[in-house]
N, C-alpha and C positions, 0 to 999 in steps of 0.2 A: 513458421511459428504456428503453430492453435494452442486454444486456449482449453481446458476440460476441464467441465464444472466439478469442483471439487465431491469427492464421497470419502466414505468412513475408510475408504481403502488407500486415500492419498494424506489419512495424516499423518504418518512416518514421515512421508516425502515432505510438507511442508516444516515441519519441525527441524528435521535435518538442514533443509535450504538456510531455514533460517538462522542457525546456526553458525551457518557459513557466509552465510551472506553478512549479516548483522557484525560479526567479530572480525570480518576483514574492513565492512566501510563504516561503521563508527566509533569502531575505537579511538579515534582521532578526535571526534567530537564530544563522545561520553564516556566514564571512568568504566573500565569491564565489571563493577560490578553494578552499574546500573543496567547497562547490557544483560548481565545474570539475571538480574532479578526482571527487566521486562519480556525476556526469553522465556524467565521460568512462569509466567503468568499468562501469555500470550497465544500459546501455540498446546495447550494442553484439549486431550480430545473433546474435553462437556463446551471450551469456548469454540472451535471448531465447528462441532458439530452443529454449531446454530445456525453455521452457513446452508448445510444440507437441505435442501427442499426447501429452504425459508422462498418468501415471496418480498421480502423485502433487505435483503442483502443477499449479496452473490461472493463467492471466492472461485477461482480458477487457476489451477496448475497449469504453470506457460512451459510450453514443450517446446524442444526444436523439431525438425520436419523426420527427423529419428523415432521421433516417442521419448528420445532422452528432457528429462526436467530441467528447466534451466531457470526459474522462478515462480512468482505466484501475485496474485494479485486481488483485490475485494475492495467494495464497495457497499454503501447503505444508506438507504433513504433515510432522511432527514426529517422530513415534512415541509412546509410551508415553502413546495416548489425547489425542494433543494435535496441534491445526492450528494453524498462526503465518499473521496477517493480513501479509501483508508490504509490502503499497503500498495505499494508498487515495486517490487525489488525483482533483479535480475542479477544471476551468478557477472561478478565482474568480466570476467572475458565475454561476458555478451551484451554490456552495452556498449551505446555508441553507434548502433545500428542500426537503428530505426527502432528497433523493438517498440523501447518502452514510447515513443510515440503510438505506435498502433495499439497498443494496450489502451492508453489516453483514449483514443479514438473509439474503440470499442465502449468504456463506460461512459464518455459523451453521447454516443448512440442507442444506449440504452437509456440514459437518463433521459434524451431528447423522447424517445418513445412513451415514455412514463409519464410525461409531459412535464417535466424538472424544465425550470428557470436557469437554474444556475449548478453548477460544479464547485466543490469544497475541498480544501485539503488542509491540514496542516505540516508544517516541514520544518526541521530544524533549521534555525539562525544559522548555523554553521555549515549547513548541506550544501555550498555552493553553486557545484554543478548537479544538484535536480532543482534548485531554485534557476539557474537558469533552462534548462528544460523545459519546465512551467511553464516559467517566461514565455519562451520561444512558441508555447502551445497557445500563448494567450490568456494564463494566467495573472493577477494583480495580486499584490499584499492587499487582505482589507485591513488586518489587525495584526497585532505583534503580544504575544500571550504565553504566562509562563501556566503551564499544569502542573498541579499537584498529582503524581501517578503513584503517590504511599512511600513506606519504606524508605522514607527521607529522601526521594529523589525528587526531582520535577524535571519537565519535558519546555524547554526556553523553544518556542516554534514561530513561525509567520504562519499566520491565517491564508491561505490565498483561494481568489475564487474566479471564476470565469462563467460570462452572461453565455448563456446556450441557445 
């Protein structure tokens, strides 16, 4: 696996992943058109592109040892000592395998460099197996929080966060 910091040349790629990614493992948890509409909001070039070169959020296209794409992943300081995991997806036939722990690990290493306290996420109530993943990483629930994400949806998540 490596990871390549994302450029204006891999947002196809993430658009499509997510695509694919998102309409195989949530459909189970949210109605597809809530899917559509955080797809359609999500993954467009001007929200993207504020990954590029920023100094305070990263995205990275996860590759297998091919060059072929097999997910993507980002993060963003917070402030007050604290980094937010904000996407971690991997095409299904590739988890399970460590991956997305070394993912974990890599923005723990980065936040720990930045001097971040702690690690953030939010994750769907229903996500079972990345709530326990989390878990397994040393994750906690601190809070349990519904968001308003427009468009008469909301986002029903656990808070969770991990001391660094």
């Amino acid at each position: 696996m490596r990871l390549d910091p994302l450029t204006p040349d891999d947002f196809a790629t993430i658009a499509s992943l997510g695509e694919r990614i998102w309409r195989q493992h949530y459909a189970a948890m949210i109605s597809l058109e809530q899917i559509d509409y955080m797809l359609a909001g999500r993954y467009t070039p001007d929200k993207l592109a504020a990954y590029v070169g920023a100094d305070d959020r990263w995205m990275y296209v996860v590759r297998d040892d091919d060059g072929a794409p097999i997910g993507y992943l980002s993060y963003a300081l917070r402030g007050d000592g604290e980094m937010k995991l904000e996407q971690l997806y991997l095409l299904a036939d590739r988890r399970g395998g460590g991956l997305g722990g070394r993912m974990i690990a890599h923005v723990e290493d980065h936040a720990r460099a930045l001097g971040c306290a702690r690690l953030m996420l939010t994750v769907n109530k229903q996500n079972a197996g990345a709530i326990a993943v989390y878990q397994r990483r040393g994750f906690a629930v601190r809070e349990s929080a519904v968001f308003d994400i427009g468009g008469g949806f909301v986002m029903d998540d656990y808070v969770m966060e991990k001391a660094l």
